[in-house]
Phi, psi and omega in degrees: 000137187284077180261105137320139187262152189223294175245188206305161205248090189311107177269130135359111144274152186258359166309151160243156189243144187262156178294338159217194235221162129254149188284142200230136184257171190264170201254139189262145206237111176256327191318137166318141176247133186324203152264210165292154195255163207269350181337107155303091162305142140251100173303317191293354167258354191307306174106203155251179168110199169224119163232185251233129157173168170312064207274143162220126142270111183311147158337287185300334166277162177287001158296157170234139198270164172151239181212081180252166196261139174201099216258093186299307186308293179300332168082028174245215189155125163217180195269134177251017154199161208210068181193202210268118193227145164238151145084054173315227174126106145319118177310156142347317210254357149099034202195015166170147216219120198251172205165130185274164179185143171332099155275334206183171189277337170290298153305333181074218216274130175258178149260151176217160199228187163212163163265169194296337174278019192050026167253195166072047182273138176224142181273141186265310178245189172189051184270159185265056177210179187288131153232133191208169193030072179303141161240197176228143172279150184300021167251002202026061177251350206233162133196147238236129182220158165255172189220090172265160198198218202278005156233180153271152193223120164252136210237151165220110173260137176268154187294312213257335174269308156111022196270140160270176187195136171300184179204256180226165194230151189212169169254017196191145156207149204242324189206167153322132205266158188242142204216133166264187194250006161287353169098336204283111179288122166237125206201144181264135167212097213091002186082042155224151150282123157219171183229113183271154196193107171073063198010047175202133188310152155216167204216115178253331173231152151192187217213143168269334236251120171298004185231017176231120175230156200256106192239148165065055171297130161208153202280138187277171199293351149232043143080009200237029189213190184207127155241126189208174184256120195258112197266151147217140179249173179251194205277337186283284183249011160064022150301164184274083183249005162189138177232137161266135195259097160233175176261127133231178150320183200265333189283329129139036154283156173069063176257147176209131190273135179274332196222155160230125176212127182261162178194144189258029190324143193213008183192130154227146189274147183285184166109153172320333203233019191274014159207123162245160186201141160195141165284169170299186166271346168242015170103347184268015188213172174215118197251151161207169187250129171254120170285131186242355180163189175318131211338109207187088130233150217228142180286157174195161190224158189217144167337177133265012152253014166100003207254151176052053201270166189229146171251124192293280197244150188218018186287157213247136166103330205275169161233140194213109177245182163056060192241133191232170205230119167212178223244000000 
């Protein structure tokens, strides 16, 4: 598969894993942070909030790869880092933006947070396995990542202690988990959905089809509704030739698909967060990221009944994933 590696190559720890972190003061971060992005935003179709997402950029372009921000109300947008970060994720209330990134050759990928200005960088975690794609609980007191090692580990650390706590272990997570406010974890794992719930899976979708893949679920902000991206790739190198934006229930009945979109991707970048997906903070839009060609993606948002959908970001060449929504 022509695949680029993009981020650390997820490793076996010979570690045993613990219940909790150590706490971190925060970290000094000097590096220049990129500039504003040259994108003709339509702010005005948007909707509100803030979001949130990933850029890579070639070297040779006039683009700068990092972790920006595109502030709908105010209508502006800047980087709040400028290294190498994966699975970036905005709080719920809109006022820190948590993310893995390399700390060491011993932990490998930490979670780490910033404020929404990019200052205040603090390591949240400090386990000795791969950790990648934090999410947030919807009060953004928790957040919640995995950590693989001879399993999947789903972790829930509080913000203000930094103390962790297991949840549950698996054989698989594919992204970032959607957490309701009922506690119920939703997560792709393998071409399947699942949700933990009343501390045991239930698989509300899944797929046989090797060229179909299921990604990035998530529960819109009361809980009662499920948006996630059904990717088919083709037979040969599992390139990206079309994806669907759908909606069901929580139960994961009623499903309709709102948006189909083709595309002729011939190179894709690996990692957890390269198809995303987020509602809004109040449930009427829904934003994702389309692979448009050789690793070449652009964000876009759409209604949640499928309706106005707009492209967000259009700089030529970039890949732009891993887009979360806060308020």
């Amino acid at each position: 598969m022509k695949l680029k590696l993009y981020c650390l190559v997820f490793q076996i720890s010979i570690s045993i894993l613990t219940g909790c972190n150590k706490s971190s003061n925060p970290v000094e971060y000097n590096e220049p942070l990129p500039p504003p992005l040259k994108d003709s935003i339509t702010y005005g179709s948007l909707g509100q909030g803030k979001i949130v997402f990933e850029r890579i950029a070639p070297a040779n372009s006039n683009n700068s790869s990092g972790g920006y921000v595109l502030d709908i109300n105010n209508r502006k947008s800047w980087s709040f880092y400028n290294s190498l970060l994966d699975g970036p994720s905005i709080s719920p209330d809109g006022k820190i933006i948590a993310f893995t990134k390399l700390s060491s050759a011993e932990t490998y990928y930490d979670v780490y947070t910033t404020n929404v200005d990019g200052s205040n960088l603090t390591q949240i975690t400090a386990k000795q396995e791969q950790e990648y794609s934090p999410a947030w609980s919807p009060n953004s007191d928790y957040i919640y990542s995995i950590a693989f090692n001879l399993s999947f580990d789903m972790y829930q650390t509080s913000l203000s202690s930094h103390t962790s706590n297991l949840v549950f272990s698996t054989q698989g997570i594919d992204g970032p988990a959607s957490v309701a406010s009922d506690g119920r974890i939703l997560f792709s794992s393998s071409n399947n959905i699942k949700v933990w719930q009343n501390n045991s899976f239930i698989t509300l979708k899944s797929t046989s089809n090797a060229y179909i893949g299921l990604y990035s679920p998530s529960f819109n902000p009361q809980g009662n509704k499920i948006a996630y991206i059904e990717a088919t790739t083709d037979s040969i190198g599992h390139f990206y030739k079309k994806i669907k934006v759908i909606k069901m229930d929580s139960s994961g009945n009623n499903s309709v698909t709102l948006i189909e979109m083709t595309m002729l991707a011939s190179g894709n970048w690996s990692g957890s967060n390269n198809i995303s997906l987020s509602w809004s903070p109040d449930g009427t839009k829904i934003a994702f990221n389309k692979p448009e060609y050789e690793n070449c993606a652009h964000i876009y948002v759409v209604n949640s009944d499928g309706t106005n959908l707009a492209q967000v970001t259009s700089a030529d060449g970039v890949y732009d994933r891993s887009v979360s929504w806060g308020k």
